[in-house]
C-alpha positions as a Python dict, from the first residue, in 0.01 Angstrom:
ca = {
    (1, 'X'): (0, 0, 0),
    (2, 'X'): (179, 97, 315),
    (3, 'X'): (103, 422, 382),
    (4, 'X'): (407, 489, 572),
    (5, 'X'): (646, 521, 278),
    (6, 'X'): (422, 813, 198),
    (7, 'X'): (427, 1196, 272),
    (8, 'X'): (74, 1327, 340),
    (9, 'X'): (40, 1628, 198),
    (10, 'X'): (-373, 1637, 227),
    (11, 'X'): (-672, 1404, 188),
    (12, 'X'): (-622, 1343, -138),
    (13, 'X'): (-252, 1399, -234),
    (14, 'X'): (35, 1162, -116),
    (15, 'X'): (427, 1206, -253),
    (16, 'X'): (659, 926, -232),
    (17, 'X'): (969, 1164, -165),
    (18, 'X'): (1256, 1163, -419),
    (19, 'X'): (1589, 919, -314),
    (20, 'X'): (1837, 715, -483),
    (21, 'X'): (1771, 710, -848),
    (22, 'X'): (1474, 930, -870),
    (23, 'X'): (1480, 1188, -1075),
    (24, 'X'): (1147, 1346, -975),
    (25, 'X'): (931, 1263, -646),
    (26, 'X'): (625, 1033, -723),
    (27, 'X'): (267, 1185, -684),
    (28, 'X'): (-105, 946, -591),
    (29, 'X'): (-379, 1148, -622),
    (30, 'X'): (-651, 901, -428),
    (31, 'X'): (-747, 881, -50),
    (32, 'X'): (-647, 704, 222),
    (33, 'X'): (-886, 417, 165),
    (34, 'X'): (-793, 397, -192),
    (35, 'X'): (-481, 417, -149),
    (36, 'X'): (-449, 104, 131),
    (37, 'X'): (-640, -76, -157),
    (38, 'X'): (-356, -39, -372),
    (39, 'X'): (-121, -309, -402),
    (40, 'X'): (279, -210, -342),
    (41, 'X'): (354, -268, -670),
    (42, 'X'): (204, -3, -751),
    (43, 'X'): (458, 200, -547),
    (44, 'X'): (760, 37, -672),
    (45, 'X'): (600, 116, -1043),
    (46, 'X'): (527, 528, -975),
    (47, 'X'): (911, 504, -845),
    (48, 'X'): (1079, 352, -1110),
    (49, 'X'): (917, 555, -1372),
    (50, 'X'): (1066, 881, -1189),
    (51, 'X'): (1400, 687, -1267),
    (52, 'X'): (1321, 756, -1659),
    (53, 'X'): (1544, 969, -1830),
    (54, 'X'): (1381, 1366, -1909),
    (55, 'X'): (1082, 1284, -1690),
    (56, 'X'): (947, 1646, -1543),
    (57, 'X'): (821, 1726, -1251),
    (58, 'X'): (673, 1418, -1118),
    (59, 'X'): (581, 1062, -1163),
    (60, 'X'): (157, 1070, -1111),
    (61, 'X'): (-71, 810, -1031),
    (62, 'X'): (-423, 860, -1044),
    (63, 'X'): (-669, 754, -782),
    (64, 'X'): (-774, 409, -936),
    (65, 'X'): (-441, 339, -1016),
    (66, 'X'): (-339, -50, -1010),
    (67, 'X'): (-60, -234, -1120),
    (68, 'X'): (44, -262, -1446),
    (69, 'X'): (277, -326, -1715),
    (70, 'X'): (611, -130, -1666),
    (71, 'X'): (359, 188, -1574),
    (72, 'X'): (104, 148, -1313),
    (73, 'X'): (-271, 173, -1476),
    (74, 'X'): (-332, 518, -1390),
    (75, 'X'): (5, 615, -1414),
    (76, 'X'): (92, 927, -1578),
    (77, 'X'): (460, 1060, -1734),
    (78, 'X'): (548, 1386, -1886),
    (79, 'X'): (877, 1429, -2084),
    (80, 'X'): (1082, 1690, -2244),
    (81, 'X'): (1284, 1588, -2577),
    (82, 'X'): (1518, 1844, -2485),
    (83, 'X'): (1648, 1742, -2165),
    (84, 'X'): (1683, 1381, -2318),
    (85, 'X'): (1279, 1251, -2290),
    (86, 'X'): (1209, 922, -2380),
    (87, 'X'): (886, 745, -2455),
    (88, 'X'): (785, 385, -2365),
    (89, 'X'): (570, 162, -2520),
    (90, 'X'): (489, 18, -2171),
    (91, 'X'): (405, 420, -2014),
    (92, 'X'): (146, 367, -2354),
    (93, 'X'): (-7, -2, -2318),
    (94, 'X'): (-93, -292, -2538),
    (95, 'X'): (-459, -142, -2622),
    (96, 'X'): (-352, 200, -2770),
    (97, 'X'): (-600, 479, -2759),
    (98, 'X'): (-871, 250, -2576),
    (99, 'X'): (-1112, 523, -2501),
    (100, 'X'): (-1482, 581, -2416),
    (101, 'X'): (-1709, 750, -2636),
    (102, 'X'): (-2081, 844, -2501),
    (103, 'X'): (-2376, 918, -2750),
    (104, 'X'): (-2671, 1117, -2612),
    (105, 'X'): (-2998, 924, -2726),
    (106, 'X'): (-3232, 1234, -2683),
    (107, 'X'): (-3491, 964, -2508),
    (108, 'X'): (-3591, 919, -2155),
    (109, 'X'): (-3430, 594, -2006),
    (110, 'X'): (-3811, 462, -1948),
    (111, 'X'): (-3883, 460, -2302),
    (112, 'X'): (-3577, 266, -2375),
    (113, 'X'): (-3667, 31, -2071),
    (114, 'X'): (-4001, -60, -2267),
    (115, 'X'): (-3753, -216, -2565),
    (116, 'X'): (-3457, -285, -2335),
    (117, 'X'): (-3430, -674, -2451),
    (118, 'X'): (-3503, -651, -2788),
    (119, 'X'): (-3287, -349, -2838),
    (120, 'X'): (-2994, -600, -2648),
    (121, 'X'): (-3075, -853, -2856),
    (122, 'X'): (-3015, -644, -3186),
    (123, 'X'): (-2723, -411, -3025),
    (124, 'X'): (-2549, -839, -2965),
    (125, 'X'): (-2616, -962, -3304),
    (126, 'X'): (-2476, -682, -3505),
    (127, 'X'): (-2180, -580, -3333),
    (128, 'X'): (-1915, -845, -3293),
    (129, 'X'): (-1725, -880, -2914),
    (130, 'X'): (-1505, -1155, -2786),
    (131, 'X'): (-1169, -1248, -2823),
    (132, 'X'): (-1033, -1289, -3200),
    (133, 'X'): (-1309, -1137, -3269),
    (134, 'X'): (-1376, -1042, -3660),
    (135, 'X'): (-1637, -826, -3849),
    (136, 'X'): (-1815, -768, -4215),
    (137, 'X'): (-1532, -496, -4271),
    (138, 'X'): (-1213, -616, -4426),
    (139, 'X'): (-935, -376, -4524),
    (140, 'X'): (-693, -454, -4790),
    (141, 'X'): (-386, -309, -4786),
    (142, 'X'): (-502, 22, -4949),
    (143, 'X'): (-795, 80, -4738),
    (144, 'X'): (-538, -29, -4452),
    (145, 'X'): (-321, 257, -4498),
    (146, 'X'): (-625, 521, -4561),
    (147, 'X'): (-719, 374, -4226),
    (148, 'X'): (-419, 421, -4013),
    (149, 'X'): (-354, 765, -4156),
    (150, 'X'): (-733, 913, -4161),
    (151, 'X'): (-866, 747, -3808),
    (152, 'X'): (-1237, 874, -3732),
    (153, 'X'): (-1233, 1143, -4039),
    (154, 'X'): (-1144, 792, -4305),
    (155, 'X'): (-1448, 644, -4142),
    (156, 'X'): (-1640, 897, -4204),
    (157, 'X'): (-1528, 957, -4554),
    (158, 'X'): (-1664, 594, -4594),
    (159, 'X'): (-2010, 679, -4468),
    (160, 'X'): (-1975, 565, -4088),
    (161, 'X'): (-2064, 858, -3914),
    (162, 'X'): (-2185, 1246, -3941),
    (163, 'X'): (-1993, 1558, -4002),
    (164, 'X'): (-2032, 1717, -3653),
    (165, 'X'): (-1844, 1399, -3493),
    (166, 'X'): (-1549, 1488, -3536),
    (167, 'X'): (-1576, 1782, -3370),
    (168, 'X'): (-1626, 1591, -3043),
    (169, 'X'): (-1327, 1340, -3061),
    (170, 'X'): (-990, 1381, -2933),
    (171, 'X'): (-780, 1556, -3190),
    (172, 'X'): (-1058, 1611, -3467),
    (173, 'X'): (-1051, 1219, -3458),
    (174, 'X'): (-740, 1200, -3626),
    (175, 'X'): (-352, 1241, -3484),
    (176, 'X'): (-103, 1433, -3643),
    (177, 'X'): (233, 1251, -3715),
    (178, 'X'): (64, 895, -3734),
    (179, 'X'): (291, 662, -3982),
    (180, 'X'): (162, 350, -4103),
    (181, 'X'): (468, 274, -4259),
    (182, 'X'): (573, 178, -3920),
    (183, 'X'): (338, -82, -3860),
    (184, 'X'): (434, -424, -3930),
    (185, 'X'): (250, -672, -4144),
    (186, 'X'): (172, -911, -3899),
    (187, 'X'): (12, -645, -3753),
    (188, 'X'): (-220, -501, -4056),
    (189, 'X'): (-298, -867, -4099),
    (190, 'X'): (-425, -843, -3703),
    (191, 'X'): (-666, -622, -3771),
    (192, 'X'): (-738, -612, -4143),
    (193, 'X'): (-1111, -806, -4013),
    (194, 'X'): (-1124, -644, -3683),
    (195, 'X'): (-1295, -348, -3771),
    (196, 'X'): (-1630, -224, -3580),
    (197, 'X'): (-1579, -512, -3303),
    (198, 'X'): (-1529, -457, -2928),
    (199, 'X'): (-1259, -735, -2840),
    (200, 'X'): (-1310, -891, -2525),
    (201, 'X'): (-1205, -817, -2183),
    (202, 'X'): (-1328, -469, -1984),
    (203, 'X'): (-1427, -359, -2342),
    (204, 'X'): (-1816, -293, -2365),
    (205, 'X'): (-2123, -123, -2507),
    (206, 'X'): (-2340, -18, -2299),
    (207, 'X'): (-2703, 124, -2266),
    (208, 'X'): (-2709, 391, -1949),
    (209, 'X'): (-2970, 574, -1724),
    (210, 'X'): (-2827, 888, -1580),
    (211, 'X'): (-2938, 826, -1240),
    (212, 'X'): (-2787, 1131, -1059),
    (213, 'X'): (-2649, 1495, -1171),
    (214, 'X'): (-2376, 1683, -984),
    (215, 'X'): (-2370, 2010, -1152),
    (216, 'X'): (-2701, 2110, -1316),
    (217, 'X'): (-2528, 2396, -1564),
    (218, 'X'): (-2263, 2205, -1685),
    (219, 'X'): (-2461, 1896, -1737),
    (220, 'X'): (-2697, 2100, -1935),
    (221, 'X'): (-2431, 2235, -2160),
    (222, 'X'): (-2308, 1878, -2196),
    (223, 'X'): (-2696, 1780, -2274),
    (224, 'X'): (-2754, 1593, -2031),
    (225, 'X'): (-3072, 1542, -1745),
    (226, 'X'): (-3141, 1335, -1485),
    (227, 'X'): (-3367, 1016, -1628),
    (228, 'X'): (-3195, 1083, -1988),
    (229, 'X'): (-3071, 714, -2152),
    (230, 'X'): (-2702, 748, -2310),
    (231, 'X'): (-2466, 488, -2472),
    (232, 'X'): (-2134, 456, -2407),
    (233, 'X'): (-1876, 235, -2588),
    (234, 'X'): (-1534, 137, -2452),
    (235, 'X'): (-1330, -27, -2682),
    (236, 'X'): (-975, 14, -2841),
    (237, 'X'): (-737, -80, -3125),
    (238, 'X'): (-751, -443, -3091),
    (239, 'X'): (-527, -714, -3252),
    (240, 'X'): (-315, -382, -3428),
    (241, 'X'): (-295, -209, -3094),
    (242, 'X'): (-141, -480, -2899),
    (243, 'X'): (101, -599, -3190),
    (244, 'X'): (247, -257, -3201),
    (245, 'X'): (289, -295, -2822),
    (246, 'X'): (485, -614, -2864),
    (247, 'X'): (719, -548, -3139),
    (248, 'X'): (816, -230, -3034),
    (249, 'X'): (876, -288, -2651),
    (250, 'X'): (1122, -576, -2816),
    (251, 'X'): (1285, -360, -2968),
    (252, 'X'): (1345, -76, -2699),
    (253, 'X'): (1451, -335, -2453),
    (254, 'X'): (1764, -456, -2694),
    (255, 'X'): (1821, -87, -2802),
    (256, 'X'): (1851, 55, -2419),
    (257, 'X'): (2223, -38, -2388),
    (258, 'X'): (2332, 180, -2694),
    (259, 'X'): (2175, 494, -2547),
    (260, 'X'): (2268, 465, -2209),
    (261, 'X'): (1933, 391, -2106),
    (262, 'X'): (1924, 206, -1746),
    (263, 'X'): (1653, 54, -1674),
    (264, 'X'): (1497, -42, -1339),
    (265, 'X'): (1244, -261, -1484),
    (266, 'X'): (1247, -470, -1878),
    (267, 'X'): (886, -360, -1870),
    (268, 'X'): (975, 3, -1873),
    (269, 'X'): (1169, -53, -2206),
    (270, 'X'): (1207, 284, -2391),
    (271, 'X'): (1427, 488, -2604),
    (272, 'X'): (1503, 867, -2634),
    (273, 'X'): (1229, 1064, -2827),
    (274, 'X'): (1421, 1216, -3112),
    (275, 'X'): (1601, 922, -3149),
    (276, 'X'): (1525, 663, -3477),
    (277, 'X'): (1371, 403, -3284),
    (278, 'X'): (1149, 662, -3084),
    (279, 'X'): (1065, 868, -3360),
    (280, 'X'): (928, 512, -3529),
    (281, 'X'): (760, 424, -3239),
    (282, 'X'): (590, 782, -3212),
    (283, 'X'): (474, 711, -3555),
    (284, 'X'): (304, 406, -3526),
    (285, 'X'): (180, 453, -3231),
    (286, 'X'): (-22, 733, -3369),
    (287, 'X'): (-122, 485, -3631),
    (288, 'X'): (-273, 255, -3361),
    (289, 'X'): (-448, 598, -3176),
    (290, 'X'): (-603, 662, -3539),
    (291, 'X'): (-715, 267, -3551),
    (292, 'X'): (-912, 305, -3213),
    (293, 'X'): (-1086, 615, -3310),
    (294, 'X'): (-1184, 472, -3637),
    (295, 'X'): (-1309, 191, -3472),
    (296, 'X'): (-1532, 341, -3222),
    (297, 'X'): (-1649, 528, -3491),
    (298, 'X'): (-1787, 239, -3720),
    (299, 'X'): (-1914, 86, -3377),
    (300, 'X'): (-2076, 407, -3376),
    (301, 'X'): (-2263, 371, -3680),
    (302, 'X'): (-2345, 4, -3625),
    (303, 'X'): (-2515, 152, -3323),
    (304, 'X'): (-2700, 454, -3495),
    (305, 'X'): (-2834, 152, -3726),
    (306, 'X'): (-2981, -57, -3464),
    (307, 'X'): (-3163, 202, -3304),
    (308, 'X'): (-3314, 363, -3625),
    (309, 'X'): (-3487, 7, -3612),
    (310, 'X'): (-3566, -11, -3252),
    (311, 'X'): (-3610, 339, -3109),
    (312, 'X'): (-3615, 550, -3455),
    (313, 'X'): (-3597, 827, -3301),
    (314, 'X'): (-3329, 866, -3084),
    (315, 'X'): (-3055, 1136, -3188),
    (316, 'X'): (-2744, 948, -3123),
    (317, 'X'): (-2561, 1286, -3135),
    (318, 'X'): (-2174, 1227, -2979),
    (319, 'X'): (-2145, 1420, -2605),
    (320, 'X'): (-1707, 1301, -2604),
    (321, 'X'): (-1505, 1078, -2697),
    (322, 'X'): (-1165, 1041, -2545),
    (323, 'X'): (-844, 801, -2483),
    (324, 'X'): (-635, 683, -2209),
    (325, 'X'): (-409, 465, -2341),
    (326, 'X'): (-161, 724, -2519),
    (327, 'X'): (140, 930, -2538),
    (328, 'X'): (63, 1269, -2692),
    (329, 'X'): (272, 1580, -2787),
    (330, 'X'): (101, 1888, -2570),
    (331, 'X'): (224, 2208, -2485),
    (332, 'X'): (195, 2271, -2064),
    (333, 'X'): (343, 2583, -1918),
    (334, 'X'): (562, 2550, -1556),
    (335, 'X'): (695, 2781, -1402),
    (336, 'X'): (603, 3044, -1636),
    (337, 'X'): (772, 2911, -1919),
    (338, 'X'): (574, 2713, -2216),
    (339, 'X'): (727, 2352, -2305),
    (340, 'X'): (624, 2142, -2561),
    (341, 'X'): (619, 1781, -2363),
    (342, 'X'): (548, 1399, -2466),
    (343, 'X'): (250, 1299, -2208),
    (344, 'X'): (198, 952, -2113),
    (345, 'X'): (-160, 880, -1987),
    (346, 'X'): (-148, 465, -1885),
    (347, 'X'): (-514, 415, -1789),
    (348, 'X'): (-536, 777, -1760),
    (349, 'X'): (-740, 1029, -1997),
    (350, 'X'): (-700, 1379, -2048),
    (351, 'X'): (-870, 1625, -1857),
    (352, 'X'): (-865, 1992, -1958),
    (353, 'X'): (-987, 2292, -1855),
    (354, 'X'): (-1197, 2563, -1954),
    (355, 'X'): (-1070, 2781, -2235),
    (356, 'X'): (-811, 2507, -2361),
    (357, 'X'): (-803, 2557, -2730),
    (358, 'X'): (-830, 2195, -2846),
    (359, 'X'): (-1180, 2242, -2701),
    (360, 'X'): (-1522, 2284, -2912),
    (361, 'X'): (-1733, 2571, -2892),
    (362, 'X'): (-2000, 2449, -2768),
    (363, 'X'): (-1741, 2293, -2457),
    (364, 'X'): (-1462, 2540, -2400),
    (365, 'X'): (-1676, 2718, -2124),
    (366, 'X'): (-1726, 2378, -1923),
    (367, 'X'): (-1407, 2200, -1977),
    (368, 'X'): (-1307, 1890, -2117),
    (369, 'X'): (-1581, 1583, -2055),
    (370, 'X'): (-1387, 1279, -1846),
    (371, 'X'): (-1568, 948, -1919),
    (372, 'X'): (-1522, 679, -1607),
    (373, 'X'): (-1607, 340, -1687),
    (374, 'X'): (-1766, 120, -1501),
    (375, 'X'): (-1804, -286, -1517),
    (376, 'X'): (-2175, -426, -1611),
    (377, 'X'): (-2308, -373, -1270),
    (378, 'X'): (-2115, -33, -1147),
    (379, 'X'): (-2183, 294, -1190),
    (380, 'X'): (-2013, 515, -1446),
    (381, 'X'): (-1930, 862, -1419),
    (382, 'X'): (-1912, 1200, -1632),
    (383, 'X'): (-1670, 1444, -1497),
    (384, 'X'): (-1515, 1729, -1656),
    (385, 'X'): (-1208, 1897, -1665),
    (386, 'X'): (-1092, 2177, -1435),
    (387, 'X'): (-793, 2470, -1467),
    (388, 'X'): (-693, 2324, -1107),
    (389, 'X'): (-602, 2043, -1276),
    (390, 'X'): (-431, 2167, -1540),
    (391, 'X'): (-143, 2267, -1328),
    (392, 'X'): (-144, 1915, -1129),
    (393, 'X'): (-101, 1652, -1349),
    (394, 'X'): (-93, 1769, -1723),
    (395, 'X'): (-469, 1786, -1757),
    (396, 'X'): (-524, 1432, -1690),
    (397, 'X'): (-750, 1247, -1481),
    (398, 'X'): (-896, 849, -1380),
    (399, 'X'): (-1043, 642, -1642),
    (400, 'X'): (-1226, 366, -1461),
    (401, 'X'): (-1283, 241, -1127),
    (402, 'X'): (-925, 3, -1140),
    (403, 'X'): (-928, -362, -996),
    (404, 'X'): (-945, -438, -677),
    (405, 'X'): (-874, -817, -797),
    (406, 'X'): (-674, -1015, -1093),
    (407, 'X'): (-891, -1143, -1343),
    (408, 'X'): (-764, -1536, -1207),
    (409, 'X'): (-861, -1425, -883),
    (410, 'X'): (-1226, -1338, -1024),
    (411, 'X'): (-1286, -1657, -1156),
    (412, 'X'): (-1248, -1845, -857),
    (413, 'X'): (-1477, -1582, -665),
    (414, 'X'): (-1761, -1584, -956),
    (415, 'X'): (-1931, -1794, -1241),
    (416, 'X'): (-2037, -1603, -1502),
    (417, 'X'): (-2389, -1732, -1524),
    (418, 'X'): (-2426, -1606, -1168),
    (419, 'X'): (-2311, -1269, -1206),
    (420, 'X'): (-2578, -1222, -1518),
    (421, 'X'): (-2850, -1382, -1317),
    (422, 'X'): (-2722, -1138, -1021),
    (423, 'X'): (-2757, -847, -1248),
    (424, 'X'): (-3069, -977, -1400),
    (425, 'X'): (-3250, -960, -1092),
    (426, 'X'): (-3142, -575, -1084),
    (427, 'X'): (-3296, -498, -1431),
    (428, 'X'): (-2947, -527, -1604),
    (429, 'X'): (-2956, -727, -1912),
    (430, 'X'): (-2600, -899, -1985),
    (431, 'X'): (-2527, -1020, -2358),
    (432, 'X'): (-2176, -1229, -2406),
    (433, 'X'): (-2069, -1525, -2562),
    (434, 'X'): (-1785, -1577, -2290),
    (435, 'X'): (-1933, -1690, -1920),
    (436, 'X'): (-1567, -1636, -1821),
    (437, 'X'): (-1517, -1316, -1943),
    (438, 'X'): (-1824, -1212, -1721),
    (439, 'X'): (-1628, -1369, -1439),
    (440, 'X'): (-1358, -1205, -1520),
    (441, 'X'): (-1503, -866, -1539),
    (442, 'X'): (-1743, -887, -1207),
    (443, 'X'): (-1882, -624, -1064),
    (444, 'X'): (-1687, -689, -730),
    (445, 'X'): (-1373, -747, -913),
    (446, 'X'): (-1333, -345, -925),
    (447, 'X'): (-1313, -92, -664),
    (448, 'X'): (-1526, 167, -582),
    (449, 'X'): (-1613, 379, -860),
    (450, 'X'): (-1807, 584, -688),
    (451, 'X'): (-1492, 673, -434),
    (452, 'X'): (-1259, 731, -742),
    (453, 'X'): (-1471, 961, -886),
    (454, 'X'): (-1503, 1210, -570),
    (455, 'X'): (-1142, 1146, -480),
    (456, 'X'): (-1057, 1292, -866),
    (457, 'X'): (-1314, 1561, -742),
    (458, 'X'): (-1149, 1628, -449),
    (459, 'X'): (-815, 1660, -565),
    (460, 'X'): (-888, 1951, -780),
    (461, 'X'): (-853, 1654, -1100),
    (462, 'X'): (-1208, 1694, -1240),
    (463, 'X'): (-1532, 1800, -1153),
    (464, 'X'): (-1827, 1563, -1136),
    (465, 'X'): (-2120, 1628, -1333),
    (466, 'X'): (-2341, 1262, -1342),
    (467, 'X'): (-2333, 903, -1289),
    (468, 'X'): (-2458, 664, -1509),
    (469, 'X'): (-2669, 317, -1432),
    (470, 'X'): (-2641, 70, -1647),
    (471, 'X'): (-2950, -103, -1794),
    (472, 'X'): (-2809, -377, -2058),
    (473, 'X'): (-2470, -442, -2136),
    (474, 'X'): (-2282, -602, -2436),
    (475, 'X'): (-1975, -770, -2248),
    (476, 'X'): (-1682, -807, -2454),
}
């Protein structure tokens, strides 16, 4: 990105100054580095969503912040219903409510090193990945509806999970106002075998070593020391997810015209939020959220299982688990005043403070924990969130590192077999049944994860607490 269509306003914080049809000025939390690493689409995207109609305050983009559909990935959108907000199902994504979720084992990594291939070899053969994709759960039309209405709390009615999980997932692991009335057939039938499986692309399970920590007190209230092995799971709503995504983006596009809706790109196809169409699209979209949560939570227990046979006794107890792939209803106060907004996080998770009251107990003193991806052979990081930040951006920070390269562009760069040979030679086991989805997902096909995470730091985003090694990996 040329950083001369940028104001500088420090190290970290660049404005792309409001003109023409703005509405608000755009915002890129990253530095300069990161920034130059960013394509210019990604500057034509943060300007056209401050073109939406009720946007507030600014358009954001977060430090690994890429191009994307409509939204940039990274991209994040408040908007008041009041002053005519809209929501878009492209400010949302395909995947709704992918997320992270990381498990504590309670074991040192170098006990877990002593089983690492046979506990890959397990983790592979019970939990389905790749594209299409289908499990041992299948959901008829009943179960369906239980599933889109009850998220992480109807898995755990079924016996996939413990009690005290819910406490540590994103809105008790179930959102208000979901309606599974407004999800199509087609896409129930998507997903009615889809259950407890990671889908393919950057989705993953993976086995961790936490290799450095940050901020001793916090990680300590989190539960986590250095040499500790954790598991994190990203994964979303699959087939269900990306049909809602489709249909309703349809939809918005032909409906624009009859609201006065102009739109400087198809992709950012929305309508008004207290209009029919938005209010339906609100509704399943919640539906999808609850999906996602439900499904990390079987993965969950598919996990738990495996290692009651490998390592019986790890703990498995659930450190987070959180989204960035939605658009949630959140009060925020500016300027003194308390609003009630619709928040758009594209590739972007929450990140609250201390003392926020959709916080657990056993959190509220630390913040909100902000789970980084990384790919296979990258570090991940654990962050949480700050009251800085809660005044910046809605409480939102990164979610991964953010490629550097298309996934076409990896696959003439790498062969699959030579990036698990690669990471082989490191002590990182690789299990997937696609050698281009390996490719695909290459280590060098991301930036700096590492870079994003201080630059998030250094903005006032999130606070660092550890980064995560990876020892095997289950590649979607």
């Amino acid at each position: 990105m040329d950083l001369g269509k940028l104001k500088r306003v420090s190290e970290v914080e660049f404005h792309i100054e409001r003109r023409r049809d703005m509405r608000v000025p755009g915002v890129i939390y990253a530095d300069q580095a990161l920034i130059e690493g960013m394509d210019d689409k990604v500057y034509e995207q943060i300007r056209n969503v401050a073109m939406l109609p009720g946007i507030v305050d600014a358009s954001y983009a977060m430090p690994d912040a890429h191009w994307g559909y409509g939204f940039p990935i990274g991209g994040v959108a408040a908007f008041d219903p009041e002053q005519g907000g809209v929501v878009s199902a492209g400010g949302v994504g395909f995947d709704i409510s992918c997320g992270v979720r990381c498990l504590l084992t309670g074991l040192a990594a170098t006990r877990v090193e002593q089983v690492k291939q046979r506990l890959a070899d397990q983790l592979f053969a019970r939990i389905p990945t790749g594209v299409g994709s289908t499990g041992s759960i299948h959901l008829d039309d009943r179960e369906m509806t239980a599933m889109l209405a009850g998220g992480a709390r109807w898995a755990l009615e079924r016996g996939w999970g413990r009690p005290e999980d819910l406490g540590r997932v994103e809105e008790g692991g179930c959102i208000a106002g979901a309606d599974p009335r407004q999800v199509s057939a087609r896409a129930r039938e998507r997903q009615r075998d889809q259950m407890g499986t990671l889908g393919s692309g950057n989705h993953y399970l993976e086995v961790q070593r936490v290799a450095e920590v940050f901020d001793a007190r916090v990680a300590a209230a989190l539960g986590l020391a250095r040499g500790d092995a954790v598991v994190s799971i990203h994964c979303g709503s699959r087939g269900l997810g990306h049909q809602i995504g489709t249909e309703f983006l349809r939809a918005m596009v032909r409906q624009a015209p009859r609201h006065g809706i102009h739109l400087p790109d198809r992709e950012l196809a929305c309508a008004p939020l207290t209009s029919s169409l938005g209010q339906r699209y609100l509704g399943a979209m919640g539906a999808g959220i609850n999906c996602a949560l439900a499904n990390r939570q079987i993965i969950t227990h598919l996990v738990r299982q495996v290692f009651e046979h490998v390592l019986p006794d790890a703990s498995l107890d659930l450190l987070y688990d959180v989204s960035h792939n939605t658009c949630k209803l959140e009060r925020h106060t500016r300027g003194g005043q308390t609003r009630e907004l619709f928040v758009h996080r594209k590739g972007a998770t929450r990140a609250f403070g201390p003392g926020h009251p959709s916080l657990p107990d056993a959190l509220c003193h630390v913040g909100q924990p902000v789970l980084i991806g990384g790919t296979m052979g990258t570090a991940s990081f654990i962050l949480v969130g700050t009251e800085q930040g809660m005044g910046m951006a809605f409480g939102s920070a990164c979610h991964g590192a953010g490629r550097a390269m298309s996934r076409r562009q990896a696959t003439k760069r790498w062969r699959g077999r030579e990036v698990v040979d690669e990471l082989a030679a490191r002590g990182i086991l690789i299990k997937s049944h696609s050698s281009r989805g390996v490719a695909e997902e290459a280590p060098g096909a991301y930036k700096d994860v590492a870079a994003v995470a201080a630059a998030a730091e250094r903005a006032g985003l999130a606070r660092r607490v550890a980064r995560l090694e990876p020892m095997l990996c289950i590649k979607g």
